[in-house]
C-alpha positions in Angstrom: 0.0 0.0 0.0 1.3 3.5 -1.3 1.6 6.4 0.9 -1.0 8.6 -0.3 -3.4 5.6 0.1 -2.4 5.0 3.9 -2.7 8.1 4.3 -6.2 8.7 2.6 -7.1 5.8 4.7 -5.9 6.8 8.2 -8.2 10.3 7.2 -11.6 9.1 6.6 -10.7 6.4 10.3 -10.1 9.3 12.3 -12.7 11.6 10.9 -15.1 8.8 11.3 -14.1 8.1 14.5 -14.6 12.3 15.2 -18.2 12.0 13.7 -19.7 9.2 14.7 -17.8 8.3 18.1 -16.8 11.0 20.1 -19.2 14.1 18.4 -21.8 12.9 19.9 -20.6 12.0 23.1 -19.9 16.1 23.0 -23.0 16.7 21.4 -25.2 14.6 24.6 -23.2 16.9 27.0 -24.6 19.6 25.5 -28.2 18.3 25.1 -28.3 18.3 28.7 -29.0 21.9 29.1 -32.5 23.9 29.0 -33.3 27.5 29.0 -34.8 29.2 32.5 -38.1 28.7 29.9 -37.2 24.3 29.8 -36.3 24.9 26.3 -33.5 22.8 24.4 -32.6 26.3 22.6 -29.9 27.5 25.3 -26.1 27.8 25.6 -24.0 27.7 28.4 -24.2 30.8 30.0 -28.3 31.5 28.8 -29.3 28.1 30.9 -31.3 27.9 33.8 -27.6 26.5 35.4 -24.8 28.1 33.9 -22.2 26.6 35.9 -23.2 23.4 34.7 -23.9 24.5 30.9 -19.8 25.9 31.6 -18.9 22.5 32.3 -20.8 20.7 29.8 -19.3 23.4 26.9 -15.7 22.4 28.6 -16.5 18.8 28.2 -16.9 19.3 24.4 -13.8 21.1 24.0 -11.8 19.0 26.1 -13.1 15.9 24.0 -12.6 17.7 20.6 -8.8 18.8 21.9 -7.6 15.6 23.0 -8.9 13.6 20.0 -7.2 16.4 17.8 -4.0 15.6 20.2 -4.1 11.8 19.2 -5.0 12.7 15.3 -1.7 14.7 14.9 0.9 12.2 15.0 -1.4 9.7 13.0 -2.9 12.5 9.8 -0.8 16.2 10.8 -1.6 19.0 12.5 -4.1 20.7 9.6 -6.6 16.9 9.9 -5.9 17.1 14.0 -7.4 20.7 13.9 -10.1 19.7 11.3 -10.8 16.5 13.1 -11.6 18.6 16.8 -14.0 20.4 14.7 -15.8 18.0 13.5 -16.4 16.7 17.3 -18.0 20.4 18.0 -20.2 20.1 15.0 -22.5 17.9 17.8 -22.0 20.8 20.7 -22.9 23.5 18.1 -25.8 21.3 16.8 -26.9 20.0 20.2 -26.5 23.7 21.8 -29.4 26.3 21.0 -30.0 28.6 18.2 -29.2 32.2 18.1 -32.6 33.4 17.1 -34.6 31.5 19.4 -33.1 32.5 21.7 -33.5 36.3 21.2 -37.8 35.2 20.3 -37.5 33.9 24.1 -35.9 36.9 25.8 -34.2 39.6 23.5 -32.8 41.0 26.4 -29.2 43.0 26.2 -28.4 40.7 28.9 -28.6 37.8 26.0 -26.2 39.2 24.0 -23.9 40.2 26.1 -23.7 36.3 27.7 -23.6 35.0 24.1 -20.9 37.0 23.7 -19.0 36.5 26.4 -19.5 32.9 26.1 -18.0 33.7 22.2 -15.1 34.6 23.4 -14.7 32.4 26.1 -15.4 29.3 24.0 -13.2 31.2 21.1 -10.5 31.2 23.6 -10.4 27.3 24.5 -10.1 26.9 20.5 -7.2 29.3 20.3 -5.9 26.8 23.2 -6.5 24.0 21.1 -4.7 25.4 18.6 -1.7 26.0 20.1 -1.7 22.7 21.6 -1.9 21.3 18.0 0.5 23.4 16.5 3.4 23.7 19.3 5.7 21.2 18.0 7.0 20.0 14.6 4.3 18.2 12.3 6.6 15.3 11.9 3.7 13.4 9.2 3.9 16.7 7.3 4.2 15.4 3.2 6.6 18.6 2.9 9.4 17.2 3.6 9.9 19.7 6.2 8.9 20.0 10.0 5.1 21.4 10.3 4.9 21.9 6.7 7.8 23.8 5.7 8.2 25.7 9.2 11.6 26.4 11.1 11.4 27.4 14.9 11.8 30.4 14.5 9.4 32.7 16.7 7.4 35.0 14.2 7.1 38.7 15.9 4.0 40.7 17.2 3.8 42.4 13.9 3.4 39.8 12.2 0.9 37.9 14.7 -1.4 41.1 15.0 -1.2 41.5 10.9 -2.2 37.7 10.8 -5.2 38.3 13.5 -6.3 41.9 12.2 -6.7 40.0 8.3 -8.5 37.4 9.9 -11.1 39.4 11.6 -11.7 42.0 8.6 -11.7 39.1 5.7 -13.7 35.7 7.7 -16.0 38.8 9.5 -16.9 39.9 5.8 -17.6 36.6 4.7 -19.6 35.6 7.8 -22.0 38.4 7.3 -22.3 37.1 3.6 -23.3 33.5 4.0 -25.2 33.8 7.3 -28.6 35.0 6.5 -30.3 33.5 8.6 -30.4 31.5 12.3 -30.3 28.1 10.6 -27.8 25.2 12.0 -26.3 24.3 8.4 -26.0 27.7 7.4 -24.2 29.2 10.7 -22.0 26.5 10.4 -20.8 27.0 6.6 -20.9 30.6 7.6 -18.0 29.9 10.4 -16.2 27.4 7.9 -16.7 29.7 4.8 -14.9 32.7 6.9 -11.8 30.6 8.6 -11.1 29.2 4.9 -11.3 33.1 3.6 -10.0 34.6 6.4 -7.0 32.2 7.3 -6.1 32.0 3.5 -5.7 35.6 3.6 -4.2 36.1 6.4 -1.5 33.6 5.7 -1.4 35.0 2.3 0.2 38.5 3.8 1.6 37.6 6.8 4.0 34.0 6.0 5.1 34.0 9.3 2.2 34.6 11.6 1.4 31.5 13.9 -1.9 29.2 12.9 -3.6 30.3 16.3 -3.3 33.9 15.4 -5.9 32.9 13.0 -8.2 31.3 15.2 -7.7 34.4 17.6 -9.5 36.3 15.0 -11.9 34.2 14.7 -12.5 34.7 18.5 -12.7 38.0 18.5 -15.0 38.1 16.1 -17.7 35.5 17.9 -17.7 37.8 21.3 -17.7 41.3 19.1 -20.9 39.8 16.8 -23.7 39.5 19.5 -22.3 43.2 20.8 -22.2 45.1 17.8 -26.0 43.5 17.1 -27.3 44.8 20.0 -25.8 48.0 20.0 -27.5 48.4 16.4 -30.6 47.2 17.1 -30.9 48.8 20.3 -34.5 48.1 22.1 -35.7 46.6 18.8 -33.7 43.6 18.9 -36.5 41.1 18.7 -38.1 43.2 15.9 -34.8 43.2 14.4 -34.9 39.7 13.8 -38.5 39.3 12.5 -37.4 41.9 9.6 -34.4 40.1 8.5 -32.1 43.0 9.8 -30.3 41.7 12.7 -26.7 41.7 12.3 -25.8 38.8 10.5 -22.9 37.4 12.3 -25.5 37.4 15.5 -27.1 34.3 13.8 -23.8 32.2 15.0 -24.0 30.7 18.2 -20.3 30.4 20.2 -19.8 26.8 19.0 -20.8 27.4 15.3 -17.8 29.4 15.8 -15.4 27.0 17.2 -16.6 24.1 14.8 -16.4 26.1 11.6 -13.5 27.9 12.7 -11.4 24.6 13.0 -12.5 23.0 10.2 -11.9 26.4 7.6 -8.5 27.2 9.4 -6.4 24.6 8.3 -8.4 24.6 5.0 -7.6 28.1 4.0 -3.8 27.8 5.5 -3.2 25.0 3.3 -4.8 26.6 0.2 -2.7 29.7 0.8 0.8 27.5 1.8 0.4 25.6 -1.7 0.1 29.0 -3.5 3.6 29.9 -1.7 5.0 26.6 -2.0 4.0 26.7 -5.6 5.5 30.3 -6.4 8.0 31.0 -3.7 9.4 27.5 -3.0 12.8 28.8 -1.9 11.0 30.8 0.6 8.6 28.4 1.3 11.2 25.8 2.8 12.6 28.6 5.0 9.5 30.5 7.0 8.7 30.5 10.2 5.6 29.7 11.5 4.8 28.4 15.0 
């Protein structure tokens, strides 16, 4: 059996295993919570126990991290990341809608916990991240450690240039695709914007670190719910019955970290192949964490 074939192999095994094993072991901690209300449309911090909807959002990420751990040295870092979000596609499905969730109680209090809970949430994925990506992709197909990336440490210009691209590009994006409140569209909306955003990010800044990326995307899930509110003001709820709430409001914290780490390593590869591809001197020779 050829390389590519093992490894085409080994791919659809651990994204199985992401899908159909351990998602919805994430997905059942998340079903567990209900709204003040009894409804299944809550999140963490919108429950009628928020320490326990804390927990139950930590369990997910803490399943989706450790199987991305055990996926690196098996399919690379890019699948590991891709693979974690697969496992939060359950949380995000299993956790409540957006929308609903301003019909209940569109409250500024709501938006404000949804987005802290954004960028809380957003902040265990950037930790994910880093996890992923600390060390040398030793399976990378480059030839080189983590695809083509030396040790050295890129510099804060070069991370915020990687985070500030991310936001303005995958925000713009978001905003296009998500509509509406609906699961399958939040969700491409998240993955649309980390492919965009992380391709061109990585595209003008070659040595920014992968979690910058996902940084951005972090920011942008706890500045989305605030910036909605702040436009709608008093009229949230009417807001939404017009079709004029701000659109990335319609992503809930996990359609976030989901999308985010499947589109990430998406767009980063798209954009590395383009370097590789014209630059291959330079490509050899970057630094990226």
């Amino acid at each position: 059996m050829d390389n590519a074939t093992r490894s085409l192999i080994v791919n659809w095994i651990v994204a199985g295993i992401a899908l159909l094993g351990i998602g919805p072991i994430a997905g059942a901690a998340a079903a567990v919570m209900r709204s003040p209300e009894g409804s299944a449309d809550t999140t963490a911090l919108l429950s009628s126990a928020p320490v326990t909807g804390i927990v139950m959002a930590a369990i997910g990420l803490a399943l989706a991290g450790i199987w991305g751990l055990i996926v690196k040295p098996l399919a690379g870092a890019r699948m590991a990341l891709a693979c974690s979000g697969m496992v939060l596609l359950w949380s995000a499905r299993k956790f409540g809608r957006p929308d609903v969730m301003i019909r209940e109680a569109a409250e500024s209090g709501t938006m404000f916990k949804l987005a802290l809970e954004g960028a809380v949430v957003g902040l265990g994925v950037v930790v994910i991240a880093m996890l992923i990506t600390r060390k040398p992709d030793l399976t990378s197909k480059s030839g080189h450690p983590a695809g083509g990336r030396s040790h050295t440490k890129p510099d804060i210009k070069a991370i915020a240039l990687g985070t500030v691209v991310m936001i303005a590009v995958g925000g713009l994006v978001a905003m296009i695709v998500a509509r509406t409140g609906q699961y399958g569209q939040t969700v491409a909306a998240a993955i649309a914007a980390g492919v965009a955003g992380a391709a061109a990010a990585r595209t003008v800044s070659h040595v920014a670190p992968t979690w910058a990326f996902f940084a951005g995307g972090a920011i942008l899930a706890g500045v989305g719910p605030i910036i909605a509110n702040q436009l709608a003001g008093a009229g949230l709820r009417e807001a939404l019955y017009v079709g004029e709430l701000f659109p990335l409001a319609h992503l809930s914290p996990f359609d976030w970290a989901a999308g985010l780490l499947i589109g990430v390593p998406m767009g980063d590869a798209w954009a590395d192949s383009m370097v590789e591809r014209h630059e291959p001197h330079v490509a050899g020779s970057q630094a990226r964490a």
